[in-house]
N, C-alpha and C positions, 0 to 999 in steps of 0.2 A: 574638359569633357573627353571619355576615351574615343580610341579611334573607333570602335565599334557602333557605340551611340552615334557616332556621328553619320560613321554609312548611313545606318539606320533610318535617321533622317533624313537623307539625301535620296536614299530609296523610296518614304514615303513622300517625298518632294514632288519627286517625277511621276508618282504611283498618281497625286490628286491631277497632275498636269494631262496626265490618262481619262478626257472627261468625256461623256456624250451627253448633251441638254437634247430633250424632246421627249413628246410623248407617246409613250408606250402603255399600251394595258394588261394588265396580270390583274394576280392575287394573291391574297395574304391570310394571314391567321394570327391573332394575338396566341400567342400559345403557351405564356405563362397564367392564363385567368382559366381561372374552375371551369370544367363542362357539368353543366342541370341536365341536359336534354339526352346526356345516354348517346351521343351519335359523333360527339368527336368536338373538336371545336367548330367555331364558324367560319367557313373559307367566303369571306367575301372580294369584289371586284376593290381593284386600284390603281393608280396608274402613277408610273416613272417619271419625275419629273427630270430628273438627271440622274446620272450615278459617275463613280468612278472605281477605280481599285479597293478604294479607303470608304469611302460615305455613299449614299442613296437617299436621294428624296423621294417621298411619296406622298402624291394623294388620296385619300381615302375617307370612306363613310362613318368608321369607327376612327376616333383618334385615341391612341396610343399615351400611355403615362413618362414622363422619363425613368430612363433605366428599361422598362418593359422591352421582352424579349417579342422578337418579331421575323416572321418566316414567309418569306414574299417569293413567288415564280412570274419570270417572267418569258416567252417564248426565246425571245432573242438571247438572254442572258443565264438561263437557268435558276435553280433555287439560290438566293440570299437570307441570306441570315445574318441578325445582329440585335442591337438594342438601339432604344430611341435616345440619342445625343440631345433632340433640340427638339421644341413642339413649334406647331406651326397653326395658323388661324384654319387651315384645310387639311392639314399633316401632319407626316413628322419626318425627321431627319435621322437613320442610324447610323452607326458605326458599323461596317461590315465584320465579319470574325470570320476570319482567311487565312490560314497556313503562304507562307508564301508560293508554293508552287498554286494554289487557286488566286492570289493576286494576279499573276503573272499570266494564267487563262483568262480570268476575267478582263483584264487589260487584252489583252488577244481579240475577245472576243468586240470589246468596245470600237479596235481599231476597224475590224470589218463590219460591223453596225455603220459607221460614219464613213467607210467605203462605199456601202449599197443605201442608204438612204436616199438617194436622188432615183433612184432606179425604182419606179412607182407603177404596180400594175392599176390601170382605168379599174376604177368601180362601177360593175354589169349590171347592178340593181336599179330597176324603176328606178330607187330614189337613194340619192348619196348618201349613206352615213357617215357623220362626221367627229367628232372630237369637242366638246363644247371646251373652250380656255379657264372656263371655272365649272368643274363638273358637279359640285357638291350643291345642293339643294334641296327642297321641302316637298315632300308629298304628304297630300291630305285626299283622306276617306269619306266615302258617304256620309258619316255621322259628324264632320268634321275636325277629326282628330288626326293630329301631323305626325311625320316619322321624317328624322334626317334622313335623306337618301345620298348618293353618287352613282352620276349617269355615264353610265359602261361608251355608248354610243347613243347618237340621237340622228332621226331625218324627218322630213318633211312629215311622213305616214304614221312614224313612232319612235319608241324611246326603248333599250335596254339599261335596266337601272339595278341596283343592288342596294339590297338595307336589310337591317337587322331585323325588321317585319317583311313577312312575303304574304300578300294578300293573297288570294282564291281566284283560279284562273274566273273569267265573267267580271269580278271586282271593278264597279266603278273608280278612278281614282286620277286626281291633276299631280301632276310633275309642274312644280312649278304652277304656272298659268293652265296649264297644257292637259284639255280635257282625254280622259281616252277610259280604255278596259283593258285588265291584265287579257293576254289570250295568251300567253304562256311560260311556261317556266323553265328557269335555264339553271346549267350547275351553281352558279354562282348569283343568281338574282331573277331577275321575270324581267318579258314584255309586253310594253303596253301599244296599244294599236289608236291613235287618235280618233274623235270623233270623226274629224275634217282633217281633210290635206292641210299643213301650214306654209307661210313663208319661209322660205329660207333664212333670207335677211331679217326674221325677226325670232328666227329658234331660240337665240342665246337672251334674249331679252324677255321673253315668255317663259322658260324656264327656269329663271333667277329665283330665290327663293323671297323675294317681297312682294313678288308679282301675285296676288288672289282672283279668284273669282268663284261665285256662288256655284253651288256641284249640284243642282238642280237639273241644269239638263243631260248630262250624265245617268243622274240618280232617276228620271224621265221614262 
């Protein structure tokens, strides 16, 4: 093998050992599929599961084909770009496309991500929003008809969620179990405002997508 390929390797060696796991939330656009609607493609919510110099995982509401080109922002990291290497039962996995001097930021940038990670400012809100560990799940309408969703954030009061259907601010509609009414819309998805205050210790198990219940008092 020559000596070049080899660097090569040895550089992307060190590039994957460059990693940060956790979650983060952005958004993405498939951006090789047709726009109908005249307004661009669809920017929906997703979130990081890891990345590094070389690959990025993500979760998200739309999942992606292999090969499919795919354009994700994320606060901390800026825009990525790449194609999907591997599909995932919630994701997908791309291959980054980086010149190496954007390797070499991005690596930069990862090393101070997992510098200040521990440095957490108190959440002021009445009620903690938090990160559910499986954000992808089922909303269903008054009439009972379901839409894959992925939930941006969720608390005790409500939920920010993102799907390829955006209901009408007033909109009865469960997240999961999770009775409520959109009351607003955001760049990237709507939120919903629960009937009733929830438990904490039981958000992630109410919002699962096998969880049902009748939308009658909602629909009330």
């Amino acid at each position: 093998m020559a000596s070049e390929q080899i660097t090569a390797l040895q550089k992307q060696g060190q590039l994957n050992n460059v990693r940060y796991v956790g979650a983060v939330t952005g958004r993405y656009i498939l951006s090789g599929r047709p726009v109908t609607s005249g307004e661009g493609a669809a920017v929906l919510a997703c979130r990081l599961c890891s990345v590094s110099p070389v690959q990025a995982v993500i979760v998200a509401p739309v999942l992606a084909q292999l090969a499919e080109p795919v354009v994700a922002h994320f606060q901390d990291f800026g825009m990525l770009r790449g194609s999907v290497v591997r599909k995932l039962a919630s994701g997908f996995v791309i291959d980054l496309e980086l010149e190496d001097d954007g390797r070499a930021r991005l690596a930069a940038k990862i090393r101070w991500k997992k510098t200040i990670v521990s440095r957490h400012t108190p959440d002021k809100r009445e009620f903690k929003r938090v990160l559910p560990r499986h954000p992808r799940t089922v909303m269903t309408l008054g009439d009972g008809s379901t839409s894959p969703c992925f939930v941006i954030d969720i608390s005790q009061s409500g939920v920010a969620v993102s799907a390829s259907l955006v209901p009408g601010i007033g909109t009865p509609v469960a997240i999961g179990a999770l009775l409520g009414r959109v009351v607003r819309h955001l760049e990237i998805g709507f939120a919903v405002a629960f009937l009733t205050v929830q438990p904490l210790e039981l958000l992630e198990k109410l919002m699962a997508p096998k969880a049902t219940r009748t939308m009658s008092a909602v629909a009330a």
